[in-house]
DOROVEX-359439 format. One record per residue (C-alpha): z, x, y; residue in three letters. Coordinates in steps of 0.25 Angstrom, whole numbers, plus 5000, padded with zeros to 4 digits. Layout:
BEGIN
ZXYAla/...
This chain:
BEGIN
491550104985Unk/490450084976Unk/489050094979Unk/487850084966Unk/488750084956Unk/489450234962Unk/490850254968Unk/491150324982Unk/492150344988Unk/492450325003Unk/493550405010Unk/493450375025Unk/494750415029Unk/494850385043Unk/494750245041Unk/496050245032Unk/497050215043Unk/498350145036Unk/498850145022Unk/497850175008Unk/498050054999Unk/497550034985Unk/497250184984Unk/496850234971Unk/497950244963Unk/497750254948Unk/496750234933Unk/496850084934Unk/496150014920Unk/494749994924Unk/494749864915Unk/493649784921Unk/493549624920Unk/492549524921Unk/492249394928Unk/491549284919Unk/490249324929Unk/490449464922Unk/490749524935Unk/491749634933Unk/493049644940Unk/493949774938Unk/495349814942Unk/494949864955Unk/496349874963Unk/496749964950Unk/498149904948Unk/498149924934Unk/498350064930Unk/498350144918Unk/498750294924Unk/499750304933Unk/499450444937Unk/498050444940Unk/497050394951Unk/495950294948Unk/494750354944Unk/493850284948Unk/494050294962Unk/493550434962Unk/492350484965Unk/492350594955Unk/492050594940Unk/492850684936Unk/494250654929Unk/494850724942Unk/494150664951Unk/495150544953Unk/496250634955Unk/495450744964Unk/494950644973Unk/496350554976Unk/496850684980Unk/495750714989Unk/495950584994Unk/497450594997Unk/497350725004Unk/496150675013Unk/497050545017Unk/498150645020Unk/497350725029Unk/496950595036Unk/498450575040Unk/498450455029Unk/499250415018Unk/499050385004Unk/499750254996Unk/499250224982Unk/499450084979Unk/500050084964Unk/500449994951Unk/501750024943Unk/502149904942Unk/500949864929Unk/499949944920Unk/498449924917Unk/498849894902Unk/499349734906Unk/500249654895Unk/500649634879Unk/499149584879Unk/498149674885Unk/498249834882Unk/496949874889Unk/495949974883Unk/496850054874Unk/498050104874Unk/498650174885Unk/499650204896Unk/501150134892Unk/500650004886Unk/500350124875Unk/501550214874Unk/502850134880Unk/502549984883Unk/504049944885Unk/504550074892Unk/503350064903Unk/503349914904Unk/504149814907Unk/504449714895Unk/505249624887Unk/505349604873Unk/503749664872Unk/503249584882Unk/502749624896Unk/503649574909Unk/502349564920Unk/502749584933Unk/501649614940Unk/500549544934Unk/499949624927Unk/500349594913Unk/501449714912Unk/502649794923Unk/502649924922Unk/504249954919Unk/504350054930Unk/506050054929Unk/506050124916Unk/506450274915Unk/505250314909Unk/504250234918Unk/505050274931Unk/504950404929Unk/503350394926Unk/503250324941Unk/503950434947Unk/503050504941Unk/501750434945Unk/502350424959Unk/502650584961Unk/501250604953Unk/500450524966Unk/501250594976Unk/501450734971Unk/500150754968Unk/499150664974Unk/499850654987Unk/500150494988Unk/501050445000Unk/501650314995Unk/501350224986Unk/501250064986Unk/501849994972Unk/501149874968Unk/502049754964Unk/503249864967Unk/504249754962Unk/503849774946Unk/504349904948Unk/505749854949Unk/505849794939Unk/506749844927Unk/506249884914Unk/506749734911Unk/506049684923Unk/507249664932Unk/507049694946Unk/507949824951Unk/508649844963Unk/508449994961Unk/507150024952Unk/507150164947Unk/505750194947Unk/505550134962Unk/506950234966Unk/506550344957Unk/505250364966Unk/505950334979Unk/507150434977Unk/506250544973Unk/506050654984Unk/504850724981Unk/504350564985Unk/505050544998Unk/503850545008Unk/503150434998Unk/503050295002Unk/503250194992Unk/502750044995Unk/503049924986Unk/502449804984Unk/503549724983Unk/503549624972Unk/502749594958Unk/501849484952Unk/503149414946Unk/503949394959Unk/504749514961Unk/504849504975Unk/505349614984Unk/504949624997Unk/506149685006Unk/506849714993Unk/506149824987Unk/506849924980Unk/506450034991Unk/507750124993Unk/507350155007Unk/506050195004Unk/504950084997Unk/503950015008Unk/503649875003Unk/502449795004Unk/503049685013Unk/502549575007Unk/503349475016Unk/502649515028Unk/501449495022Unk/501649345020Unk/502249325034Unk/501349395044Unk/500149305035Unk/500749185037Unk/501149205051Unk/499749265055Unk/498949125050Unk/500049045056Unk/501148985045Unk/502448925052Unk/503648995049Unk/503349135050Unk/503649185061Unk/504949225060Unk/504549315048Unk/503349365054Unk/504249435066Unk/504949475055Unk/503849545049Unk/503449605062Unk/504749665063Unk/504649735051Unk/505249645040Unk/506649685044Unk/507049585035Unk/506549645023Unk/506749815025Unk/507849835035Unk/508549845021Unk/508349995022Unk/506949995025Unk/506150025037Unk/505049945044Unk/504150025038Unk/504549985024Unk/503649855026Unk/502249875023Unk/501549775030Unk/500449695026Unk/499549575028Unk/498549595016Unk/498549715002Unk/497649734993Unk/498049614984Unk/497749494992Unk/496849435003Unk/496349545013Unk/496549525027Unk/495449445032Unk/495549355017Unk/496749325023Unk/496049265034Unk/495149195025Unk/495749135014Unk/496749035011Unk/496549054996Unk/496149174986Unk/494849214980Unk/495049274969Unk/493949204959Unk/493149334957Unk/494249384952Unk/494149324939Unk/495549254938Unk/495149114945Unk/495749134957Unk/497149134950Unk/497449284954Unk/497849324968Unk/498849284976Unk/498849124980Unk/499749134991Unk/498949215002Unk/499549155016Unk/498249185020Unk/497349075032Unk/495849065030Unk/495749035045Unk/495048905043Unk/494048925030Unk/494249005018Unk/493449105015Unk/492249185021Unk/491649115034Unk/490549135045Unk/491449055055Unk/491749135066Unk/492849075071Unk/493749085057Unk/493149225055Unk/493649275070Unk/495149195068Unk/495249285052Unk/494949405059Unk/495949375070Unk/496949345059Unk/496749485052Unk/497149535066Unk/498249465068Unk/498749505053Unk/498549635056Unk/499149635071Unk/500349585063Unk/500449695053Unk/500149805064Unk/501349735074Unk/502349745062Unk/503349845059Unk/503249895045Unk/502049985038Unk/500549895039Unk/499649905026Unk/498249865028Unk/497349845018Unk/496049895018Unk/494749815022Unk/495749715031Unk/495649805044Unk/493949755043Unk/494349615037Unk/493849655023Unk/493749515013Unk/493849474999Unk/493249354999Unk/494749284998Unk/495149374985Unk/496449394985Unk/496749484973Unk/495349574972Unk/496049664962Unk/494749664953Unk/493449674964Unk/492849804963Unk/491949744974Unk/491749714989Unk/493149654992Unk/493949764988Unk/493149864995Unk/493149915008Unk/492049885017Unk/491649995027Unk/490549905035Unk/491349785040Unk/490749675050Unk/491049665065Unk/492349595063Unk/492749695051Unk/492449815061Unk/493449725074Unk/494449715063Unk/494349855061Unk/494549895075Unk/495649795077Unk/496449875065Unk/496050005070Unk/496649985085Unk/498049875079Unk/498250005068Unk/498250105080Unk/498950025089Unk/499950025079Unk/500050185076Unk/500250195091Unk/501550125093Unk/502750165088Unk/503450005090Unk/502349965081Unk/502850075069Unk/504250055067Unk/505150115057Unk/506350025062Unk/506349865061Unk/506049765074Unk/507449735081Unk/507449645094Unk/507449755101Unk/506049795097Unk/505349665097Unk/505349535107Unk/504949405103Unk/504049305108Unk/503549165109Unk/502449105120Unk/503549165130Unk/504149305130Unk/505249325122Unk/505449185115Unk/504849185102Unk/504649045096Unk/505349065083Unk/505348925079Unk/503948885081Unk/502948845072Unk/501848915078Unk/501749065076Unk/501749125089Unk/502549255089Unk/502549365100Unk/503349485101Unk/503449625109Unk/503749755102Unk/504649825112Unk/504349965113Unk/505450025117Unk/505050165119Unk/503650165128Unk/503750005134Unk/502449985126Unk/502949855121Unk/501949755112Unk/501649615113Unk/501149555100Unk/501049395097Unk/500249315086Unk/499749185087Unk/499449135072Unk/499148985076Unk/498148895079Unk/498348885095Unk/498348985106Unk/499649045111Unk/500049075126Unk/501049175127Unk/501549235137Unk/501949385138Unk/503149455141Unk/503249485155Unk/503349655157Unk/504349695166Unk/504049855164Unk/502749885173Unk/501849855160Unk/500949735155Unk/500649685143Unk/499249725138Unk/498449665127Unk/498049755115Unk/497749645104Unk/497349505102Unk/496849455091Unk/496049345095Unk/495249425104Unk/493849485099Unk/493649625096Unk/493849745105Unk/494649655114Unk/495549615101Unk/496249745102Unk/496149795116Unk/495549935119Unk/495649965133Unk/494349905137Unk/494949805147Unk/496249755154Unk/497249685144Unk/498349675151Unk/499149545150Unk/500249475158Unk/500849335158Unk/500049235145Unk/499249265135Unk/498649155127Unk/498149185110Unk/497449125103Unk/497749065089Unk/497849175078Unk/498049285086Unk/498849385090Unk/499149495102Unk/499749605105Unk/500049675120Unk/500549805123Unk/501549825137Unk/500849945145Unk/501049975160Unk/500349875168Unk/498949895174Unk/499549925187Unk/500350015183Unk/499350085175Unk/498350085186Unk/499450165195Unk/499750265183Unk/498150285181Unk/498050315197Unk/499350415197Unk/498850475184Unk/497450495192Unk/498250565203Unk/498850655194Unk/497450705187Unk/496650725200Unk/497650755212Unk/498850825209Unk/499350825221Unk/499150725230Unk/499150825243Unk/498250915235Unk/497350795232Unk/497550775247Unk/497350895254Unk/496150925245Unk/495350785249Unk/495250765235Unk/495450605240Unk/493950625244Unk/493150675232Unk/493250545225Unk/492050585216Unk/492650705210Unk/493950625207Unk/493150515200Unk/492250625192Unk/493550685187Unk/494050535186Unk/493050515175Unk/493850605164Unk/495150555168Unk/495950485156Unk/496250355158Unk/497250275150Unk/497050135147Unk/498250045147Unk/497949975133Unk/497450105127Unk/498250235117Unk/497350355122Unk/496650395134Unk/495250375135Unk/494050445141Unk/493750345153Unk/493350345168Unk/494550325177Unk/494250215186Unk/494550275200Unk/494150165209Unk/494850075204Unk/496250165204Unk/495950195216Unk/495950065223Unk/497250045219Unk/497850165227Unk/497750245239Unk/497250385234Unk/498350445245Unk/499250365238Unk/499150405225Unk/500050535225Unk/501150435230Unk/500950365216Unk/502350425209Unk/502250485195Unk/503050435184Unk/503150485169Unk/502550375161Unk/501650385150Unk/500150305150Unk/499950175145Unk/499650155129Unk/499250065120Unk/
């Protein structure tokens, strides 16, 4: 953050809660540009670098030539301590030093000792693959062995657990430019020991084509950007025909793509990166912004598959501002309901904007930076994410390390078990079975224009279906806390561009009777004791000590500090009937 013209940093590590993106990585060429309105623009993404082997300086607070490198450690160990780890976000695949026609201020790094060993080219000329005027020949000997190098330099001694490759696909290619099957660089890395425990992610193509989503070279090991599932939960979320088969696909865990060795959790999942629309521009904007940027609007990607809801662009309507920050849900119920690894990006668990710019590489401004005071609806969003993220963490069918069979999932239409493939309308419901704990999860998206009566499969175990999110509600009741009675039988009607999800937890009745059996146990324990004692008649102690008594809610993880509500139990039952209640081993209810 900058404020008058000084830098500070901000560490606030409890708010870190998924995976560090576009972490400081490198001395990126501070070359500055200008707009004909003389405003400057500067490389602030960094992505063109000059020195592979050191941190960015100007990301330290320090002055001193160490600083950089004192204070990324310092950083690293504190994330460690925090139980979080650390991904830098790095370019092989280009340098700073650009084609034939630019060489930049002076000479330096390899345009000056080896131009044809270090790049890839033919005949003198540069082969750009990555848009950036040059590719970095990472297949020769020579350069391999300087990324293995690089690699071992970040883990060894600053203490990096994985690293994302940006256009991974450039470093494929042979010193020819032909794509291989086995690169060396990419299997010199994998194949070392000493970097088992590290976690490679690619982003899967380059700027030419190369496209290789599925078909990374990835020798059991290499995560991918899954760019497919990207595409499709996008266009299923704002209602396109025809994708609804793939988007259970993607649910599933893009079988099709990484059952070729691979686990689920090979897929990184995501809805929005860095280079693109953010999550509420989606929502936004049909088309990109990107004039400050100085190119005309001809940068940036064109095809977005992004819905302004209605009107392009920032608006004080209320009504297209609730249905894009019910989309945002919905994109994210999506990413949290999927198998495979989710990636966030940062500012989208708030809503963060910029303004419809959909490549903000050179805005050292406000819509690259993160916003710490948000408005009302940023701080509901936030919420929303903080509870989906946890709910998440808490159940193991949610976090799979094994692909969705039919064993594991049940399809559904507006009835139980009889999805509607074949329609034009994307309706889609299904329950995640668990097979372990009977905890099983109902989730359905409505991404059209009408409301939607389902009905809900009937439980035949002693539980009930019981509703933890809908997206059209407003917040708290969007995500249910505890506060009142969710549970749901029979039909259940959404509304357009939404979403739900239910959880199967003993049925009130049955939980009513556990509560009373549990109360039994706590203050009688025996019931001829209890008896004999006239215990039956000091109802005041017993609602003294009834005061402290944990209670479990049906829809909530943990216990919470409330008042037990005796009467009511009470009216239920016969005090001299309670120790007729049998026992049974069977664990609380949880959400």
């Amino acid at each position: 953050m900058k404020r008058n013209g000084t830098k500070r940093i901000r560490l606030r590590v409890g708010s870190l809660k998924m995976l560090l993106h576009d972490i400081a990585c490198f001395v990126f060429s501070p070359s500055r540009l200008l707009l004909p309105s003389g405003k400057p623009l500067c490389q602030y993404w960094g992505y063109s670098t000059v020195n592979f082997f050191s941190p960015m300086n100007r990301y330290a607070v320090g002055s001193d030539p160490w600083s950089a490198l004192d204070e990324f450690k310092t950083m690293v160990r504190e994330l460690h301590r925090a139980g979080i780890e650390v991904f830098l976000d790095v370019v092989f695949n280009h340098t700073a030093e650009f084609g034939e026609s630019f060489l930049g201020p002076g000479f330096f790094s390899f345009k000056g000792l080896a131009t044809e060993t270090y790049y890839i080219t033919k005949r003198g000329k540069f082969h750009d693959y990555t848009g950036c005027g040059n590719s970095v020949s990472l297949n020769n000997p020579i350069v391999a062995e300087w990324f293995h190098s690089c690699i071992r330099y970040w883990v060894h001694e600053m203490g990096i657990d994985g690293f994302r490759f940006d256009l991974a696909s450039e470093m494929t290619r042979s010193q020819d430019g032909t794509p291989l099957d086995s690169p060396p660089a990419i299997e010199r890395i994998t194949k070392d020991p000493t970097l088992r425990d590290i976690k490679f992610i690619a982003e899967p193509w380059d700027a030419v084509g190369l496209y290789q989503v599925g078909k990374f070279p990835h020798f059991g090991h290499w995560g991918e950007w899954n760019g497919k599932y990207r595409d499709c939960v996008r266009k299923f979320i704002k209602g396109d025909q025809g994708t609804m088969g793939e988007f259970a696909t993607r649910i599933c865990g893009s079988a099709d793509l990484y059952q070729n060795g691979r686990k689920p959790f090979h897929s990184i999942n995501f809805i929005v990166a860095h280079d693109g629309f953010s999550l509420f521009d989606l929502a936004s904007y049909n088309e990109k912004h990107n004039q400050e940027n100085g190119e005309n609007n001809n940068d940036g990607e064109k095809h977005n598959n992004s819905w302004n809801c209605g009107l392009e662009g920032e608006t004080g309507q209320n009504e297209i501002n609730t249905l894009r920050h019910r989309q945002c849900k919905n994109f994210m119920v999506a990413l949290m309901m999927s198998a495979g690894t989710p990636m966030i990006l940062m500012g989208d668990e708030y809503c963060h904007s910029k303004g419809g710019n959909n490549n903000a590489w050179c805005q050292d401004q406000q819509k690259n930076y993160f916003h710490w005071n948000t408005s009302k609806a940023g701080h509901e969003m936030r919420r929303f994410m903080e509870k989906l993220i946890d709910f998440r963490k808490r159940h193991k069918i949610l976090c799979r390390d094994e692909f969705l069979n039919s064993k594991d999932i049940r399809w559904h239409g507006s009835k139980p078990f009889k999805p509607e493939w074949d329609s034009g309308y994307n309706f889609l419901a299904f329950t995640f079975v668990d097979h372990q704990k009977s905890d099983d999860l109902y989730v359905a998206f409505n991404a059209g224009h009408h409301h939607y009566g389902l009905t809900l499969p009937n439980r035949q175990d002693g539980r009930s279906w019981y509703r933890i999110i809908d997206t059209n509600l407003a917040s708290p009741k969007d995500f249910a806390t505890g506060d009142g009675n969710y549970q749901m039988s029979g039909n259940y009607q959404m509304a357009p561009y939404s979403c739900l999800v239910m959880k199967a937890l003993p049925s009130m009745e049955a939980d009513s009777l556990k509560r009373v059996k549990s109360f039994r146990n706590t203050f009688m324990p025996s019931a001829a004791a209890a008896s004999s004692s006239g215990a039956f008649g000091t109802g005041l102690g017993i609602l003294k000590r009834a005061q402290t008594f944990q209670k479990l809610d049906p829809i909530k993880e943990s216990p919470s500090m409330v008042n037990l509500h005796v009467p009511r139990t009470y009216s239920r039952f016969n005090l001299k009937d309670l120790a007729a209640i049998p026992d049974e081993e069977e664990e609380e209810p949880q959400m």
